[in-house]
C-alpha positions in Angstrom: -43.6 -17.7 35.9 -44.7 -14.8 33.7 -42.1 -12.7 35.3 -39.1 -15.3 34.6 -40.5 -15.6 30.4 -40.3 -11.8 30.6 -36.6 -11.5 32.0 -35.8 -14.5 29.5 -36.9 -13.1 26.4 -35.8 -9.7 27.6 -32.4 -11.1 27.6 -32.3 -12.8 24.5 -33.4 -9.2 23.0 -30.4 -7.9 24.3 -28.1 -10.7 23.2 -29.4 -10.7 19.8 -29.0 -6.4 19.6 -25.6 -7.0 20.9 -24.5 -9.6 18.7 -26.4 -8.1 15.5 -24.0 -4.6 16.8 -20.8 -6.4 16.5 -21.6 -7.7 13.2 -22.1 -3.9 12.3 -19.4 -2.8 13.8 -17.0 -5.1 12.3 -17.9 -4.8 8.7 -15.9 -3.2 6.3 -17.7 0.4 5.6 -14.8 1.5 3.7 -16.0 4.5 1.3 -13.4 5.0 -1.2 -13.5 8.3 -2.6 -12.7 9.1 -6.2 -10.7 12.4 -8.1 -8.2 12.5 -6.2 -5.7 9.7 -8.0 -3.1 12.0 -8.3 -2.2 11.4 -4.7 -1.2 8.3 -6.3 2.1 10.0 -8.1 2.5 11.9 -5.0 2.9 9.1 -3.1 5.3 7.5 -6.5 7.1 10.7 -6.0 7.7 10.7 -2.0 8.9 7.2 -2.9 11.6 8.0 -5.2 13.1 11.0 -3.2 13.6 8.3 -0.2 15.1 6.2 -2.5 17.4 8.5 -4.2 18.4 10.1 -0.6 18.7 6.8 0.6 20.9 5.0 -1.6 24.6 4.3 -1.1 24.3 4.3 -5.3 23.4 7.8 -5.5 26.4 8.8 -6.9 27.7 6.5 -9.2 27.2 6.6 -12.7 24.2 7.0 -14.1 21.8 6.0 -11.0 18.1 5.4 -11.5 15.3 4.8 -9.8 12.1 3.3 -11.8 8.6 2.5 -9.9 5.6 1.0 -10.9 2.7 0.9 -8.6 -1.3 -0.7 -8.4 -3.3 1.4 -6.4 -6.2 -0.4 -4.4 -8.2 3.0 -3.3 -8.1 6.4 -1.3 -10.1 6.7 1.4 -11.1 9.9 3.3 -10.7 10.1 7.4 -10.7 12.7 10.2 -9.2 15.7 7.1 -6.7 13.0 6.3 -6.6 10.9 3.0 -5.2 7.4 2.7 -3.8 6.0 -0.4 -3.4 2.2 -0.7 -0.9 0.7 -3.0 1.3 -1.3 -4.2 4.9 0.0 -5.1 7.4 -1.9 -6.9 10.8 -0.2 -7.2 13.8 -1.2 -8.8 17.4 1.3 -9.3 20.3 0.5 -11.5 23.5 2.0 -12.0 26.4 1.9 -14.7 29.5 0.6 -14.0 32.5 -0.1 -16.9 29.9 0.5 -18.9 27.7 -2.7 -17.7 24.2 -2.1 -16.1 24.4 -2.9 -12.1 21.4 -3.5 -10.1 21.5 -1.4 -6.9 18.2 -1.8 -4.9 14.7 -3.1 -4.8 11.6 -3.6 -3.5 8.0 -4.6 -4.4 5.0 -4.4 -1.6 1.8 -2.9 -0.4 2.3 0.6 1.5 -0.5 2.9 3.1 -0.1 6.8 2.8 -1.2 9.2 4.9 -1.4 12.7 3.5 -2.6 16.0 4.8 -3.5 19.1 3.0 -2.4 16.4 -0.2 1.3 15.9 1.0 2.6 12.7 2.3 2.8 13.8 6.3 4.0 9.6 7.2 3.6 6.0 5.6 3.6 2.0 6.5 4.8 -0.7 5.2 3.9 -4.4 6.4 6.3 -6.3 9.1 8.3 -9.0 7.8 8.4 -12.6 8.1 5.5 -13.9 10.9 3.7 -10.8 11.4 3.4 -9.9 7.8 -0.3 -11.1 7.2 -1.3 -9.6 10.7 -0.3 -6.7 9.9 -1.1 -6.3 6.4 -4.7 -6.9 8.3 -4.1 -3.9 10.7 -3.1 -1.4 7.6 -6.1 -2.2 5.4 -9.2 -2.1 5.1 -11.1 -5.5 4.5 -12.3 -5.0 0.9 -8.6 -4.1 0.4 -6.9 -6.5 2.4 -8.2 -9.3 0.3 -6.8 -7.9 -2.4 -3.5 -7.1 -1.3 -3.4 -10.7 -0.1 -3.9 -12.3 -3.5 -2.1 -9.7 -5.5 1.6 -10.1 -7.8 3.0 -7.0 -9.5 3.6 -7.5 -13.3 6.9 -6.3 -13.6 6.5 -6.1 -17.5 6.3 -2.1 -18.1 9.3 -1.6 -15.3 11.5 -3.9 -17.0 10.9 -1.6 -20.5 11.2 1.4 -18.8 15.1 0.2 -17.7 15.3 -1.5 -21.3 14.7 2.0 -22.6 16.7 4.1 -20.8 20.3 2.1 -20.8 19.2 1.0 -24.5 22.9 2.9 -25.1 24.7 0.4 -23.2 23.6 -2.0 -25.8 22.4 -5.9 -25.2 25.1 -7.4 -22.7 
């Protein structure tokens, strides 16, 4: 009888270790690291030369590309750094003298960088798969936020008043 209360308790010492390890396991131990925001532009930057390559605008008059962005944190892994954002991007052009809207965009992206240079990036999946992925890209603590969050579009809308302020109010 002793034996059996021995192997029982035993048992439930291992349950509880095992359950109290997956609780451990799965919690967010995210350490975001700080001084090194300007991986942040980089990332801004990387942005806007896809966009600019990209574009079947490129060439008409007066193309531009403006971006505004929330960053959420960097993160340090394995000589990697991982930037988590959110990137709102909008590009006009100028046709018969009347502002055109060409492209844009405004959602959370992960950067990867090496040696501080944007080596690849990810962007959620659309429709379905969008939370379930958004959940594979980010950490908990930023998951949460990217979940909730809306991009004021306030300073990117002054940015194009500003610069096609010679095309006068159409």
């Amino acid at each position: 009888m002793k034996k059996k209360i021995l192997i029982c308790f035993f048992i439930l010492i291992v349950i509880s270790i095992l359950i109290f390890g997956i609780f451990i396991l799965k919690k967010d131990n995210t350490v975001l690291i700080t001084d090194n925001e300007f991986l942040y532009d980089k990332a801004v930057d990387y942005i806007l030369e896809q966009c600019k390559l990209e574009s079947h605008d490129k060439d008409k008059e007066d193309y531009q590309v403006f971006i505004d962005f929330e960053g959420f944190g960097i993160e340090e892994k394995d000589n990697k750094k991982i930037a988590y954002m959110w990137i709102l991007e909008e590009s006009y052009y100028v046709e018969n003298n009347e502002l055109q809207s060409s492209t844009g965009s405004s959602m959370p992206y992960k950067f990867i960088f090496e040696n501080n240079e944007v080596v690849d990036y990810e962007i959620p999946e659309d429709g379905i798969y969008y939370s379930s992925s958004i959940k594979d890209m980010f950490p908990d603590n930023i998951e949460n936020k990217v979940m909730s969050f809306e991009m004021d579009n306030t300073k990117l809308k002054e940015e194009v008043k500003e610069h096609y302020s010679y095309l006068g109010s159409k």
